[in-house]
DRENTOR-887289 format. One record per residue (C-alpha): x, y, z; residue in three letters. Coordinates in steps of 0.001 Angstrom, whole numbers, plus 500000, padded with zeros to 6 digits. Example, Ala and Ser with C-alpha at 12.3 -4.5 7.8 and 13.67 -1.06 7.14 Angstrom:
DRENTOR-887289
{{512300,495500,507800},ALA} {{513670,498940,507140},SER} 
***
This chain:
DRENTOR-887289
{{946045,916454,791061},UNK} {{946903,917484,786923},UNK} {{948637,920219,786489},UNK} {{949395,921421,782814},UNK} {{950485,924666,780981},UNK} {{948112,925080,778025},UNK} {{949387,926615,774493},UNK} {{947839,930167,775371},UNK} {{950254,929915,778249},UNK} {{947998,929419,780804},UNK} {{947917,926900,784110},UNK} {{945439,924424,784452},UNK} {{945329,922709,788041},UNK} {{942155,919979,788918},UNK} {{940290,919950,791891},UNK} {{941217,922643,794155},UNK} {{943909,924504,792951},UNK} {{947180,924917,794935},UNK} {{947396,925854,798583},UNK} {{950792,926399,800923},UNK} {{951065,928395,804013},UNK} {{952499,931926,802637},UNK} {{956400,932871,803574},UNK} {{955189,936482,803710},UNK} {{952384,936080,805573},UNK} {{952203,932757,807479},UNK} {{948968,931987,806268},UNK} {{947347,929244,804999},UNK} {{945909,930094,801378},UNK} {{945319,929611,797976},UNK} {{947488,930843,795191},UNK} {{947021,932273,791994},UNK} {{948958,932043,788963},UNK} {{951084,935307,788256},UNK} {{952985,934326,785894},UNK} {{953456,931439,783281},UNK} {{956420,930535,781039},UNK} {{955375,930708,777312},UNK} {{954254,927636,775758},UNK} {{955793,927696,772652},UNK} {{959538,928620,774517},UNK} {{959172,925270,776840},UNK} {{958285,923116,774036},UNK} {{961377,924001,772271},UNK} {{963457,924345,774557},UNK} {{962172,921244,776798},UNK} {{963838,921974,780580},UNK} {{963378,919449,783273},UNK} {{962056,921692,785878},UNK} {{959579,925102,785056},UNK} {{959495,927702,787883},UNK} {{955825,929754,787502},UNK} {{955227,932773,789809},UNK} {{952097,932768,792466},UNK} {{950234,935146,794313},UNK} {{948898,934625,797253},UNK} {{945197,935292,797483},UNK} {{945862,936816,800867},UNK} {{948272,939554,801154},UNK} {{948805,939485,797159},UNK} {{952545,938748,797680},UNK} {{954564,936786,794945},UNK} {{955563,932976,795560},UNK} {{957749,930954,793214},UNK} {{957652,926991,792879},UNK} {{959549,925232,790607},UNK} {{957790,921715,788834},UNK} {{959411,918443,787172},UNK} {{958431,918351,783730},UNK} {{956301,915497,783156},UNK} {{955512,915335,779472},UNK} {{956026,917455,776272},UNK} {{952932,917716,774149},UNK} {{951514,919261,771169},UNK} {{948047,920111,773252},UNK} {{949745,920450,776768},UNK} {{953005,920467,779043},UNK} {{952300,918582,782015},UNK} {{954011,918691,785737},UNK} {{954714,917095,788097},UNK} {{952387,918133,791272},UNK} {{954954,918177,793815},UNK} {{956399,921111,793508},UNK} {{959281,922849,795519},UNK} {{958747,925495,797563},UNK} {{961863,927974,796328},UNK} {{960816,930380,799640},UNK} {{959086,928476,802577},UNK} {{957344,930135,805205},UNK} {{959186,930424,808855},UNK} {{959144,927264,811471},UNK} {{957748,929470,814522},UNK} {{957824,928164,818505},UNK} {{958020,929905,821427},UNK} {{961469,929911,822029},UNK} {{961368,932380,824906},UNK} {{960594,929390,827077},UNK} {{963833,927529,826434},UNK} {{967318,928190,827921},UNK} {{969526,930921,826386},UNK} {{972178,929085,824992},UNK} {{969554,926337,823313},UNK} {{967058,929444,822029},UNK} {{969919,930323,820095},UNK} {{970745,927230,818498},UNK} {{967155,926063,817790},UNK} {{966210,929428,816578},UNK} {{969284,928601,813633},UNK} {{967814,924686,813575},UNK} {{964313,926152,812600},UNK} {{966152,928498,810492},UNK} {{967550,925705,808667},UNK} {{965181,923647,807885},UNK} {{962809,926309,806402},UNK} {{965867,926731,803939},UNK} {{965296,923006,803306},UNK} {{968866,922136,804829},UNK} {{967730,919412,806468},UNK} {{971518,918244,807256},UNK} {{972188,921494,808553},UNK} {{969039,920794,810464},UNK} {{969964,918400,811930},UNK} {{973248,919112,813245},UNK} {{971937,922140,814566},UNK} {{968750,919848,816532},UNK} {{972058,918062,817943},UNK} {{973707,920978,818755},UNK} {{970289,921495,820649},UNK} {{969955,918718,822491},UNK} {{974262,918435,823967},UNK} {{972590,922037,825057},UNK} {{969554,920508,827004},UNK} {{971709,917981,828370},UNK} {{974213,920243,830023},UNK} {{971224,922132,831781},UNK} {{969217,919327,832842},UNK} {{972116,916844,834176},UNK} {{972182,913190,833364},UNK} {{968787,912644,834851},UNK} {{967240,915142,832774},UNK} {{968989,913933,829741},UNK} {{967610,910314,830320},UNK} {{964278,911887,831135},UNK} {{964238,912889,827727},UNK} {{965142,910094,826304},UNK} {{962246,908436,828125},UNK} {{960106,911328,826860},UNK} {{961368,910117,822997},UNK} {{960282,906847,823825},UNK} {{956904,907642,824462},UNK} {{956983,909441,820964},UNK} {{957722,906413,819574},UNK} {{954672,904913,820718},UNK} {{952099,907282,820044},UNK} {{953495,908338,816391},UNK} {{954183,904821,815444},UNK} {{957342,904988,814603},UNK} {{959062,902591,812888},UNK} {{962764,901449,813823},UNK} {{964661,902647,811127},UNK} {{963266,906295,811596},UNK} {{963009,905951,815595},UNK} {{967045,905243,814810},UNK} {{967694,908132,813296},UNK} {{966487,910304,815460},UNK} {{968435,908242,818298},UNK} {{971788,908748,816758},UNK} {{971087,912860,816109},UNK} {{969791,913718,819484},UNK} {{971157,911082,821726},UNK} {{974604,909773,820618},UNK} {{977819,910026,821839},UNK} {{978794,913113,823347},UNK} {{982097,912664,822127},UNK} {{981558,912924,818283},UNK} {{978675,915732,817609},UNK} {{977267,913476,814826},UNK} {{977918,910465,815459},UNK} {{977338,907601,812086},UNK} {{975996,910620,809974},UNK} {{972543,909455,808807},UNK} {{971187,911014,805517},UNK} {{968332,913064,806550},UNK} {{965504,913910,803684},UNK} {{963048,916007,803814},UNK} {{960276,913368,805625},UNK} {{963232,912611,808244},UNK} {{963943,916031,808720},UNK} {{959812,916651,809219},UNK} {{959605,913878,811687},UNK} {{962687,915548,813471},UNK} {{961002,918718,813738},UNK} {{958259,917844,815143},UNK} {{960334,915491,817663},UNK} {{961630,918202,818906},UNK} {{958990,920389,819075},UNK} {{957188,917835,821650},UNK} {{960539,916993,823621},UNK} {{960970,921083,824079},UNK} {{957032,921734,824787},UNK} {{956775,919260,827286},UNK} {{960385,920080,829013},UNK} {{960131,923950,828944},UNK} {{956958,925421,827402},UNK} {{954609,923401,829014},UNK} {{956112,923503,832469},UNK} {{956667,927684,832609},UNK} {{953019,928231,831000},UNK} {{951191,926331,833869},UNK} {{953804,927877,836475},UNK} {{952543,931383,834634},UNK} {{949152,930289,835155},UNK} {{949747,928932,838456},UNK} {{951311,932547,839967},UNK} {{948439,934760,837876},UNK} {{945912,932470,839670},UNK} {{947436,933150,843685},UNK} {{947579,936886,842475},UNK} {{944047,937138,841518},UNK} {{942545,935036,844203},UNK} {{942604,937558,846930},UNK} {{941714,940355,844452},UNK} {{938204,938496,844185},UNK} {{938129,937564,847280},UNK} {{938337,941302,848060},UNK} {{935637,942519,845990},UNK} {{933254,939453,847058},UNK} 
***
């Protein structure tokens, strides 16, 4: 995808524009150029990175990104097309599933990571986890360990990443971080949704079908009733 600021200030972007799931709105959308940095200022004054100001075509609310500079021209500036989200839109899950104590911290671990702290992140998925594994007991604890496994194994993972995520959820319970890795933003992605599937199956999964379960005996002898 090019991306270029023309000299009558205006955005060009191929194929099919830019799209982002809105921070104001949580939807998936298109965006529309608000408002460009003058032409003539950038090429004199030459900055590394250009923020430009979006709307988003669906509830017309204004989204900043900020692009490398790729190249100073007389005919065109161009940028890099990965761009930074400066506002990202919220990490949701249905935390009303989980445990009290480990709502609260994930709620701050999704919190986190929308703010692209993806060290904070992380500490905070640990934090998570030393949570689950008071509740559940050693079994459960190992449990989910064999639940990470079989991650592993359908994602793919490869051993250096698979490691990673072994020494933030499942290291020593002594030291809450134990060997420190160096999460970026692909770690930190890979983390999230780790933990999205080791909560879902644990928690969600197992109080939606007990929902459905008790909803099902309740209705049963309504119909039977009325047949």
């Amino acid at each position: 995808m090019g991306i270029y600021i023309t000299p009558q200030d205006e955005l060009h972007v191929d194929y099919q524009g830019i799209a982002l799931t809105c921070p104001h709105c949580q939807t998936l959308t298109h965006l529309t150029p608000a408002a460009v940095p003058h032409f003539e200022d950038l090429s004199r004054r030459k900055p590394k990175h250009i923020g430009i100001v979006f709307r988003c075509d669906t509830c017309i609310e204004p989204i900043f990104l900020k692009f490398a500079a790729k190249a100073y021209t007389a005919l065109r500036i161009e940028l890099v097309p990965n761009f930074i989200e400066i506002e990202r839109a919220r990490e949701n899950f249905p935390l009303s599933y989980l445990p009290e104590e480990a709502e609260s911290l994930f709620k701050e671990a999704l919190a986190c990571y929308s703010a692209a702290c993806y060290s904070a992140f992380g500490s905070m998925s640990r934090r998570t986890a030393q949570s689950l594994f008071r509740e559940l007991g050693e079994r459960g604890k190992l449990e989910l360990f064999d639940t990470l496994q079989e991650i592993r194994s359908l994602a793919d993972l490869d051993e250096d990443i698979f490691s990673i995520l072994r020494s933030v959820l499942f290291g020593s319970d002594s030291d809450p971080w134990p060997n420190q890795p160096h999460l970026t933003a692909e770690h930190a992605g890979i983390l999230l949704e780790v933990m999205r599937d080791l909560l879902y199956q644990t928690f969600v999964r197992k109080a939606r079908l007990v929902q459905a379960m008790a909803f099902r005996r309740f209705v049963a002898p309504n119909q039977a009733e009325t047949g």
